[in-house]
C-alpha positions as CSV (number, residue, x, y, z in Angstrom):
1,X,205.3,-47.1,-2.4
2,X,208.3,-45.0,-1.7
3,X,210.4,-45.6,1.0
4,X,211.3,-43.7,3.6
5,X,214.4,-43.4,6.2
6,X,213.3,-44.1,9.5
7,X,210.5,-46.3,8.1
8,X,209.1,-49.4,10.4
9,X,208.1,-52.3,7.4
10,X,207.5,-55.7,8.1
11,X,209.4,-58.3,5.5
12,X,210.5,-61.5,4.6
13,X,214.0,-63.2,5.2
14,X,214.8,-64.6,2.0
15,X,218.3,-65.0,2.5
16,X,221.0,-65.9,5.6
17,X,224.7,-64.9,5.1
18,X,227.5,-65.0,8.0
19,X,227.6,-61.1,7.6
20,X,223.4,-60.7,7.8
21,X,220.1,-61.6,6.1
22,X,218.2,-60.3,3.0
23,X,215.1,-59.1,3.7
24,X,212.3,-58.6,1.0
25,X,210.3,-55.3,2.0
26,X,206.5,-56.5,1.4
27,X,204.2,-54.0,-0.7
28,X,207.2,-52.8,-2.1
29,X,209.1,-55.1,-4.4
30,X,212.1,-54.3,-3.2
31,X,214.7,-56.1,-0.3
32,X,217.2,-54.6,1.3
33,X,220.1,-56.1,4.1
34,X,220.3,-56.3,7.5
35,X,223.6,-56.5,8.7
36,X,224.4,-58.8,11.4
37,X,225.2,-55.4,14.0
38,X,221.5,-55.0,13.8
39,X,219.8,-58.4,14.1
40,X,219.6,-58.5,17.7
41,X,220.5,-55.8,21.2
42,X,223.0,-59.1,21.9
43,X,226.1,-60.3,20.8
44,X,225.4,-62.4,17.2
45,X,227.7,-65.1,16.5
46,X,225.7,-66.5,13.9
47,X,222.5,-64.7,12.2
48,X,220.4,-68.5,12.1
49,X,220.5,-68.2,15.8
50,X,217.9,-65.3,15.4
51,X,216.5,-65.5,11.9
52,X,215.0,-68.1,9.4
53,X,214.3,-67.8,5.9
54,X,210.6,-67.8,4.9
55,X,210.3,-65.2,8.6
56,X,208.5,-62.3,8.6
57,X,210.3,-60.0,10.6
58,X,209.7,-55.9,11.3
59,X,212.6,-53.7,10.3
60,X,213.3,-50.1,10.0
61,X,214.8,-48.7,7.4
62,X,218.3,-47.0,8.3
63,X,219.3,-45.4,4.9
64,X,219.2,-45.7,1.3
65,X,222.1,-45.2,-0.6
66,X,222.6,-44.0,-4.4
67,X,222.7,-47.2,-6.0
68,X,219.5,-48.2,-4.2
69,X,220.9,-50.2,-1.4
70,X,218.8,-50.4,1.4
71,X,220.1,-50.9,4.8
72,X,217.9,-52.6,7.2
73,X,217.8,-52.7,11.5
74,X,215.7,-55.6,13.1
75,X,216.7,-54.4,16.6
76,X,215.9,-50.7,15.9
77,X,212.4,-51.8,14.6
78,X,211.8,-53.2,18.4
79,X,212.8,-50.5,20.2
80,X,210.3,-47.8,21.5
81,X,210.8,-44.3,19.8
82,X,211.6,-41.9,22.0
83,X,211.6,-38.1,20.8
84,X,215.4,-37.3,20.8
85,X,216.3,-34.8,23.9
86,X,214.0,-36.7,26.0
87,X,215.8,-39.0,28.5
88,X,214.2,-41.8,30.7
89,X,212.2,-40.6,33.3
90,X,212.9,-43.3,35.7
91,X,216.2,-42.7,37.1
92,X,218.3,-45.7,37.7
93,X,217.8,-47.5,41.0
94,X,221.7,-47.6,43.2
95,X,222.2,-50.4,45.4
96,X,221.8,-48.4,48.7
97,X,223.9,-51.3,51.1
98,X,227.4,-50.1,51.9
99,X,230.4,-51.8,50.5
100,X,231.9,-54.3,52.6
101,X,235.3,-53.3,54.0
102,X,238.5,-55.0,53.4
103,X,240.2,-55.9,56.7
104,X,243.4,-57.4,56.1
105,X,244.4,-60.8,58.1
106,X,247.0,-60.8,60.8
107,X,250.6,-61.0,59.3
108,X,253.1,-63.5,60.8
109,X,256.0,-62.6,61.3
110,X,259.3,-64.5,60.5
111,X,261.8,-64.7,63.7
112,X,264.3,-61.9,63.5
113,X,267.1,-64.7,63.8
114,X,265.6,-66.1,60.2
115,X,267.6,-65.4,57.0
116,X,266.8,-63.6,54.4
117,X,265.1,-66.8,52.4
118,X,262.9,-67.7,55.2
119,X,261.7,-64.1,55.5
120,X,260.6,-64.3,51.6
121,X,259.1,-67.5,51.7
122,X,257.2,-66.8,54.8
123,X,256.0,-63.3,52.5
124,X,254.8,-65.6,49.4
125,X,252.9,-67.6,51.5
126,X,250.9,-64.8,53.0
127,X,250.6,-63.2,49.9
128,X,249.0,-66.3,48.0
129,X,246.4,-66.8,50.4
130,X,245.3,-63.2,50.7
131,X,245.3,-63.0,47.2
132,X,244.1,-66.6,46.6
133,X,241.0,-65.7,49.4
134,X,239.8,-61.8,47.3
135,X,239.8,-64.2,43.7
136,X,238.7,-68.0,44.9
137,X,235.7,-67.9,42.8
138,X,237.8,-67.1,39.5
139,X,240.1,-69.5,40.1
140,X,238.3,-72.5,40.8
141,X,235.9,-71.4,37.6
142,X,238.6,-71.7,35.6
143,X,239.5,-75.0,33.2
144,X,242.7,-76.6,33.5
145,X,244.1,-78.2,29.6
């Protein structure tokens, strides 16, 4: 059987490596890689996560090169082909609600008769707890070492 770019085989994982897995294309004799950008649509720290060996798996053949390599895709197997030029006919869906405003809190003022110090300190203070009130949920989500 020749194969063909752009080809959707089904195969078996015969081997895991931190960069991917071998594959061994059935019918064909032949196994090729995937490499661990095309296991999955999500971020792969570790190809095991997602793969076994003995799996049969679909992948698509992504090219061929001249000392017979074959370069494999597990994630492009699973998507839908879609003729190229074609783009989704559902257009994406907005969130319609209008964005909240920012109203910004009374300042309070230092006494004119307060030195320069007071007058800063009073400044920090109002500046940590506007800022401390737009990013409360980052900061109390955050671990302290």
């Amino acid at each position: 059987m020749d194969l063909v770019v752009g080809a959707v085989l089904e195969g078996k994982v015969t081997g895991i490596t931190k960069f991917g897995a071998f594959v061994a294309l059935e019918g064909t004799g032949k196994s090729g890689l995937v490499h661990i950008s095309e296991v999955a649509n999500t971020y792969v720290n570790d190809v095991k996560d997602f793969v076994a060996e003995g799996q049969t798996v679909k992948v698509k053949i992504l090219s061929i090169d001249d000392s017979g390599r074959i370069n494999l895709s597990i994630k492009r197997a699973a998507e839908p082909t879609q003729p190229q030029g074609q783009r989704n006919p559902q257009p994406r869906q907005f969130n319609s609600q209008p964005r909240q405003q920012f109203e910004p809190k009374p300042r309070q003022e230092a006494p004119a008769s307060a030195s320069f110090e007071d007058k800063l300190k009073q400044f920090m203070a109002d500046s940590d707890s506007r800022i401390s009130s737009l990013y409360s949920d980052h900061r109390t989500s955050r671990r302290k070492r």
